[in-house]
C-alpha positions as CSV (number, residue, x, y, z in Angstrom):
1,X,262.9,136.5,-39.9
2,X,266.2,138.0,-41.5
3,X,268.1,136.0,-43.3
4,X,271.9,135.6,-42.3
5,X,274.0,134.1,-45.5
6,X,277.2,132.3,-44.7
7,X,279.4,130.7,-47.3
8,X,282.3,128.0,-46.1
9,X,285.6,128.6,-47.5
10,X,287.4,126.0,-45.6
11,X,288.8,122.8,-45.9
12,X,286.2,120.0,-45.0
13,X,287.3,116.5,-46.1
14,X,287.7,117.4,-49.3
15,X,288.8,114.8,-52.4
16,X,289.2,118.0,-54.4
17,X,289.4,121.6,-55.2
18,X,286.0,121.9,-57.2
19,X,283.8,122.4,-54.0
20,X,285.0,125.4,-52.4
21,X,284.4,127.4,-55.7
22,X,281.1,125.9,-55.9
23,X,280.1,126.9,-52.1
24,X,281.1,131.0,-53.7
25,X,279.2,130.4,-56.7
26,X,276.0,129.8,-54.8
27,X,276.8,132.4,-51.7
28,X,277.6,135.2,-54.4
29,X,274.4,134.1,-56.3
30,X,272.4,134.4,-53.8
31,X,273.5,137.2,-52.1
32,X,273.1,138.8,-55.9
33,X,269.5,137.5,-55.7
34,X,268.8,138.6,-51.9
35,X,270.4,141.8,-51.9
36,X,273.1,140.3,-48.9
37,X,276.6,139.6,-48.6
38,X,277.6,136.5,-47.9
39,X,279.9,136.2,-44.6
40,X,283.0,133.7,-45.3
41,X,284.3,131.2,-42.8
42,X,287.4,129.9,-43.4
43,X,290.2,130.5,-46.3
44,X,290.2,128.0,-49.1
45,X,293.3,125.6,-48.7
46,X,294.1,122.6,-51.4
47,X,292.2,119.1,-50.6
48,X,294.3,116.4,-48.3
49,X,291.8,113.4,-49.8
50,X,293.0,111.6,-46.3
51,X,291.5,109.9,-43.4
52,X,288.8,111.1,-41.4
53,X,290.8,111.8,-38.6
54,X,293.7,113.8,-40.4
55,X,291.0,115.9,-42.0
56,X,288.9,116.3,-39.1
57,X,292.1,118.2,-37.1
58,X,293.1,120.2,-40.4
59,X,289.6,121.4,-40.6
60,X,288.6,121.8,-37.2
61,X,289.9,125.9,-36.9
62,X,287.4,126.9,-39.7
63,X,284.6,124.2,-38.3
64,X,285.4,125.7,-34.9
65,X,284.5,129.4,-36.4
66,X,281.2,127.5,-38.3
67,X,280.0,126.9,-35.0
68,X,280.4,130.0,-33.6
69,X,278.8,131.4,-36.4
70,X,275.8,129.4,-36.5
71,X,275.5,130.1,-32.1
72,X,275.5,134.1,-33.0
73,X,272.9,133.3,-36.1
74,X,270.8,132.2,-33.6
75,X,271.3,134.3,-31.0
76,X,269.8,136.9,-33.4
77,X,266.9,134.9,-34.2
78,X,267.8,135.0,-38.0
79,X,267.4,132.3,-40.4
80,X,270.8,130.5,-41.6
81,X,270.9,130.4,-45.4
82,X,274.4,128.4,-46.2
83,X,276.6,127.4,-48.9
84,X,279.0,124.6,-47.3
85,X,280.9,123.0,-50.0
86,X,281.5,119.6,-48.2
87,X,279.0,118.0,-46.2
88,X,281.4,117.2,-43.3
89,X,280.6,121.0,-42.1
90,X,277.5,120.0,-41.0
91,X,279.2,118.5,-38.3
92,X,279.7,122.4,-36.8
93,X,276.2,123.6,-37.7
94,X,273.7,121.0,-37.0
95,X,274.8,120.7,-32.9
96,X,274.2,124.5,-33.2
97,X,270.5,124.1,-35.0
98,X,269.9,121.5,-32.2
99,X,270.6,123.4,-29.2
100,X,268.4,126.3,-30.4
101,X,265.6,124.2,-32.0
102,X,265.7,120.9,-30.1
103,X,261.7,121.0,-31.7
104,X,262.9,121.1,-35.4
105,X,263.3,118.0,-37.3
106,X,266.7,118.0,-39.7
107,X,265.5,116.7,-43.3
108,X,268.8,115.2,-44.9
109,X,268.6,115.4,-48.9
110,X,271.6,113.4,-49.9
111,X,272.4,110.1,-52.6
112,X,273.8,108.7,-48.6
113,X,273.1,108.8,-45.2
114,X,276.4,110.0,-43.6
115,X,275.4,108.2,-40.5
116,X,278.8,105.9,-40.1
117,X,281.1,106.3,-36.9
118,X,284.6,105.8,-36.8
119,X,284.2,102.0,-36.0
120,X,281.9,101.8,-38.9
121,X,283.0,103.3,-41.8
122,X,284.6,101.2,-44.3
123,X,286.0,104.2,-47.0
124,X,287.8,106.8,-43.8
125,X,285.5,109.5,-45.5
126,X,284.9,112.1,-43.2
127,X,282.0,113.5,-44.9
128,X,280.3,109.8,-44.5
129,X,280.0,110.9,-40.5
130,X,278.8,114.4,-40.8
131,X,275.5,112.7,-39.4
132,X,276.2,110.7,-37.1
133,X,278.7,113.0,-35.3
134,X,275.8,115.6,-34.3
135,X,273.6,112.6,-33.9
136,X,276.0,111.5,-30.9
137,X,277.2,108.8,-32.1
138,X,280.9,109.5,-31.9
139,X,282.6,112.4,-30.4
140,X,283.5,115.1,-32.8
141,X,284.6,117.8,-30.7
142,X,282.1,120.3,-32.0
143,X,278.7,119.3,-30.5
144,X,275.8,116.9,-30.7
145,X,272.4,117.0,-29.6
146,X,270.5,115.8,-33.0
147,X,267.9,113.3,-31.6
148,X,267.3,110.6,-34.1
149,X,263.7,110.4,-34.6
150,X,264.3,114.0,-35.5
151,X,266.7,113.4,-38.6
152,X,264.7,112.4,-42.1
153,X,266.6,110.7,-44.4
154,X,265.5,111.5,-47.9
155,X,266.8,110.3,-51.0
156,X,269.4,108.2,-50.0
157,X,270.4,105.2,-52.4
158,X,273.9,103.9,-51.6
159,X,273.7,102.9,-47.8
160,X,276.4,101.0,-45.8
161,X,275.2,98.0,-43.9
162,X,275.9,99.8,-40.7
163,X,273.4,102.4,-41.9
164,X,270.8,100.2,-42.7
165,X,270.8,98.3,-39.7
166,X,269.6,101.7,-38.2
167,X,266.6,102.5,-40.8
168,X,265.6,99.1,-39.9
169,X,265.5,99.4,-36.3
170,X,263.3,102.6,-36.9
171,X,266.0,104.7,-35.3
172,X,265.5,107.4,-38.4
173,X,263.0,107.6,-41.6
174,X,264.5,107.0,-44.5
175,X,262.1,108.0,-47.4
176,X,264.2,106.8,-50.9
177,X,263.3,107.9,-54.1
178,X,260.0,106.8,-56.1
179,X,256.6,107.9,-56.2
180,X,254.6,110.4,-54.0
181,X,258.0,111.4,-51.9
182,X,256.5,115.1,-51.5
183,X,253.6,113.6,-49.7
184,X,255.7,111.0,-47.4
185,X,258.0,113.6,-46.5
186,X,255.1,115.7,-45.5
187,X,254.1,112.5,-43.2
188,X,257.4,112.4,-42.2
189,X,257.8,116.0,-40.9
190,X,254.4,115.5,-39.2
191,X,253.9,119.5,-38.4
192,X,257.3,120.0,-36.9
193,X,259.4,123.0,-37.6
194,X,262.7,121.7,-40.2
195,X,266.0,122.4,-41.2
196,X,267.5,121.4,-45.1
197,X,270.1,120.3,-45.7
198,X,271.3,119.2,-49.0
199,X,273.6,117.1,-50.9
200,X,273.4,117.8,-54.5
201,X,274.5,114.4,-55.0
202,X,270.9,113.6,-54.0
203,X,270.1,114.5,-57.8
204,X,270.5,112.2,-60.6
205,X,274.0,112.2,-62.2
206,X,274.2,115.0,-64.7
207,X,271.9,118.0,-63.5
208,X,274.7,119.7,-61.2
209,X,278.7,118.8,-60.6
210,X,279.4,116.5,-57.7
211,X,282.0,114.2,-56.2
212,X,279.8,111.3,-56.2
213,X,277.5,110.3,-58.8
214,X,274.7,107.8,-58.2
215,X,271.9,106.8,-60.7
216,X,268.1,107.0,-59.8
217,X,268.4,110.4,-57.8
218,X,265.8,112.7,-58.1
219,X,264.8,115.8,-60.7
220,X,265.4,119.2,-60.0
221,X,261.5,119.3,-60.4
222,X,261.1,116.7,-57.3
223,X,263.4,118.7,-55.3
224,X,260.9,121.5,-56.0
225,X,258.0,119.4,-54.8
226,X,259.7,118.4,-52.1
227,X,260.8,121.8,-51.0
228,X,257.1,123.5,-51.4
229,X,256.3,120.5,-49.1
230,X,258.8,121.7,-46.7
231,X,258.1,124.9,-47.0
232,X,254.3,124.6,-45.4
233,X,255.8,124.6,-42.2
234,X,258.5,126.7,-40.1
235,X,262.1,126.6,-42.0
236,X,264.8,127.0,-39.6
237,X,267.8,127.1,-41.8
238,X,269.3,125.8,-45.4
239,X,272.7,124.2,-46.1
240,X,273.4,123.4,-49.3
241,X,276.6,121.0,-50.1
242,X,278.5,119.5,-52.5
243,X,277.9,121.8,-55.6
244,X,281.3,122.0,-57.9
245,X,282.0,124.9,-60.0
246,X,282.4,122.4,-62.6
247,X,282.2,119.3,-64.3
248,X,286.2,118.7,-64.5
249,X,289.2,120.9,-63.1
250,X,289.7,124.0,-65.3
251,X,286.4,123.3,-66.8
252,X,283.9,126.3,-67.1
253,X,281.8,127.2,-64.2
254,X,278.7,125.7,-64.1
255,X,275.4,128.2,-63.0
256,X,273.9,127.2,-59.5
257,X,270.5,129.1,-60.7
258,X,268.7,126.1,-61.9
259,X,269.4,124.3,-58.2
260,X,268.7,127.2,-56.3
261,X,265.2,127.9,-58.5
262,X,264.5,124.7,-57.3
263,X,264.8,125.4,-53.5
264,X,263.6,129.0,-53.7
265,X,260.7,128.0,-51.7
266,X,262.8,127.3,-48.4
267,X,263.9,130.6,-49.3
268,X,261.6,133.1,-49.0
269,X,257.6,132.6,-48.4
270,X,255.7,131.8,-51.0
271,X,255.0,134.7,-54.1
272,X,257.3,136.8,-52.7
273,X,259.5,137.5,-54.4
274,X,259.7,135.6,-57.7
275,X,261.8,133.0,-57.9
276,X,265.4,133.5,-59.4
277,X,264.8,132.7,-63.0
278,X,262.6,136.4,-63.3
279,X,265.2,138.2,-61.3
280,X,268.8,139.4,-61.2
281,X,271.3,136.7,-63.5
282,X,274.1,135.2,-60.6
283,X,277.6,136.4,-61.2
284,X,279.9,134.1,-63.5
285,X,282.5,132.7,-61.6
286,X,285.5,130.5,-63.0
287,X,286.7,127.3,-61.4
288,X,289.0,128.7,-59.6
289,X,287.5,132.7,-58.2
């Protein structure tokens, strides 16, 4: 299946300026590493670090064009391979991924579970609904369709009560960090086709640059175990969020190689062709290109 590489340039509920950079550095490295351009949505526009609502219309042009995005992807029959800077875009893709692949389960790497509503959320964070919107929980404006039992909640560790309340009525899995996750996420996924997407604050604090920084998160190496898991059955699509270019504003840019060595397998089948580490070195990029 070809692959169709799309990097998000728009606001998205941003607290700062770090993401957007962060969404190029890993769209330019791997369309160095895939021999594709990257197609940008949206233009990159300073961070509001306001209510969910007030971001929600600023950002809704560039979601709007997300979505449209992801419905010709699809059309295609090509494989969505993203860069998204802030999870909040998720709201625009995963409606899309549900519509066309109402059989694939969405596995949700991420230190939270970004399943609050409106009436639930205590912080205004619009990235803390970028679940539950496509979930139907609350109406976004751009979609829903994501059926529960088909979300898998994996490494989450800083849960709202609201969100709890759900894991234990069962409503989602929610597989936290520890021992054997590989194997309970293949449980989880039980055979069905899946599509990634991940929040790099689902790492422990100090691998890559995020907003949030929790401890306990997992290693680059279980993202790796996780992702060879994953990548025994059909992949539909990768996200990846919430990489920063760097650790402070005007800092130097950090590489997204390690990270993306580390999902290679959702990638690109298995042996072919090596992972990035033995290939073509990403471009440098400062915190602000």
């Amino acid at each position: 299946m070809p692959i169709a590489l799309t990097v998000f340039q728009g606001r998205a509920g941003d607290h700062n300026d770090l993401a957007i950079p962060g969404a190029k550095s890993i769209a330019d490295c791997l369309g160095a590493l895939l021999g594709i351009a990257p197609v940008p949505v949206g233009q990159p526009q300073p961070a509001l670090n306001r209510d969910w609502r007030t971001e929600l219309d600023h950002a809704f042009p560039a979601l709007s064009a997300m979505r449209d995005r992801f419905d010709a992807i699809f059309s295609r029959n090509e494989k969505p391979v993203s860069a998204t800077s802030r999870c909040a875009v998720s709201l625009a893709t995963l409606p899309v991924v549900a519509a066309y692949r109402p059989d694939a389960c969405v596995v949700w790497f991420d230190a939270h579970a970004d399943l609050n509503t409106p009436a639930s959320t205590t912080s205004g964070y619009l990235g803390g609904l970028a679940l539950s919107g496509p979930a139907g929980m609350w109406k976004t404006g751009l979609g829903d369709g994501l059926a529960l039992h088909n979300i898998v909640l994996v490494g989450q560790r800083d849960l709202d009560p609201f969100e709890v309340d759900l894991i234990a009525a069962a409503l989602v899995c929610h597989l936290p960090p520890g021992a054997d996750l590989a194997e309970r996420l293949r449980r989880a996924i039980a055979g069905r086709p899946v599509y990634v997407h991940l929040d790099c604050d689902v790492l422990e604090p100090g691998i890559v640059p995020t907003d949030y920084v929790h401890p306990d998160g997992l290693t680059l190496d279980d993202l790796h175990d996780a992702c060879r898991v994953i990548a025994e059955h059909e992949v539909v699509g990768l996200e990846i969020a919430e990489f920063q270019n760097s650790w402070r504003v005007d800092g130097p840019a950090v590489s997204p190689e390690p990270l993306l060595k580390a999902v290679w397998p959702l990638i690109i089948p298995r042996d072919t062709p090596p992972a990035p580490a033995d290939r073509a070195t990403c471009p440098a990029h400062s915190p602000s290109s």
